[in-house]
Phi, psi and omega in degrees: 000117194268123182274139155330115196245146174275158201281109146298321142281014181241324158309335179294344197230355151253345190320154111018114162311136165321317166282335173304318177305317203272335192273334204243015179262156179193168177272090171280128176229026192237168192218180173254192238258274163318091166343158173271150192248170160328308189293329170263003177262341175281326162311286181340324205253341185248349157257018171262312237222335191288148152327106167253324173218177191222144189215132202273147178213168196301328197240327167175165194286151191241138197212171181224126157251198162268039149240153169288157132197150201297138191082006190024062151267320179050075202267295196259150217248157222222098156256162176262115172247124185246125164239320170199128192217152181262116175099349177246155183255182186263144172151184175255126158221167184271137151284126190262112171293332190262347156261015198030053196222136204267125173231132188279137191246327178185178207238228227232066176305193167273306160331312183257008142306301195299287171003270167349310200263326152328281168311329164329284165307280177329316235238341205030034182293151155313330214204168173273178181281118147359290208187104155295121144244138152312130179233146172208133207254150158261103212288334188280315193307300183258001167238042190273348188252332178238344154059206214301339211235023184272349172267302154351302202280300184300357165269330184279332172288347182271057164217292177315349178258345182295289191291308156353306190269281219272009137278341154340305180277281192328294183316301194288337159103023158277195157236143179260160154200126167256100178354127166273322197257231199128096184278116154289342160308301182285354170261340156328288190319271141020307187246347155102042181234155169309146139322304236248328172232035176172099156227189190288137169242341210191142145232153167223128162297123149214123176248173114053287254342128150311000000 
């Protein structure tokens, strides 16, 4: 499913003030009436999360998004769990960063329940999540170049992408929350991947404003 991508110069020149941004972020878990829709989880996902270049380098491609992350290896990868987004069907799909495209992996299985119900927990919401997002590392990428300090290294990037969507989600007037827990065992199962070589590192909540 090829997603929405938003008029960027005209956000440079209509956006939120930066402070406005920074001063108004919070952790939202309460959503509104009306579901959050395809068309704003697709802005989303491409001023947070998209490919903008790719770059060949001696050992493997080297690439730039709106988040850092070191050695611009970018080891992580971005699914979607949908329970009610207006224009998405409900299920786990994969974020393609470089075609900016959504590919459905399943469809609201018992497996992507718990998810859900997971987050939920963790989270001590009224209600389930909107739109789970997965954050998940390919574990190989980086650490054949950073060796002992590569997992470490792959929390401060699920930190930095962390703050990306939520100031992102504020400019756009959604609600954000980002997640502590998370079984990985069970988003493996769920999404069909080795453990061992890609699994959950990060969750984030989003919907809606009440």
């Amino acid at each position: 499913m090829a997603l929405d991508k938003p008029d960027l110069a005209r956000l440079l020149e209509t956006d939120v003030p930066f402070a406005a941004v920074v001063e108004g972020r919070r952790s939202v878990r309460r959503y509104g009436a009306t579901p959050i829709t395809a068309r704003q989880l697709g802005e989303f996902l491409y001023r947070s999360a998209r490919l903008r270049r790719v770059v060949a380098a001696e050992c493997q491609e080297l690439a730039s998004r709106p988040y850092p992350s070191g050695g611009a290896i970018y080891e992580l990868e971005v699914y979607v769990v949908v329970k009610e987004c207006w224009g998405l069907a409900p299920g786990l799909y994969h974020y393609a960063a470089d075609a900016h495209q959504l590919y459905k992996l399943s469809d609201r299985t018992a497996g992507v329940e718990a998810l859900l119900n997971d987050a939920q927990h963790s989270t001590g919401g009224e209600c389930k999540p909107q739109v789970l997002i997965v954050l998940s590392a390919r574990f190989q990428r980086l650490m054949w170049k950073y060796q002992s300090l590569a997992y470490a290294l792959t929390l401060k990037h699920v930190g930095a992408l962390y703050q990306t969507m939520y100031l992102v989600a504020t400019a756009m007037g959604l609600a954000p929350c980002a997640v502590g827990g998370g079984n990985s065992d069970r988003f493996a199962q769920a999404a069909g991947l080795d453990y061992y070589a890609e699994t959950s590192v990060g969750e984030f909540l989003l919907g809606s404003r009440a």
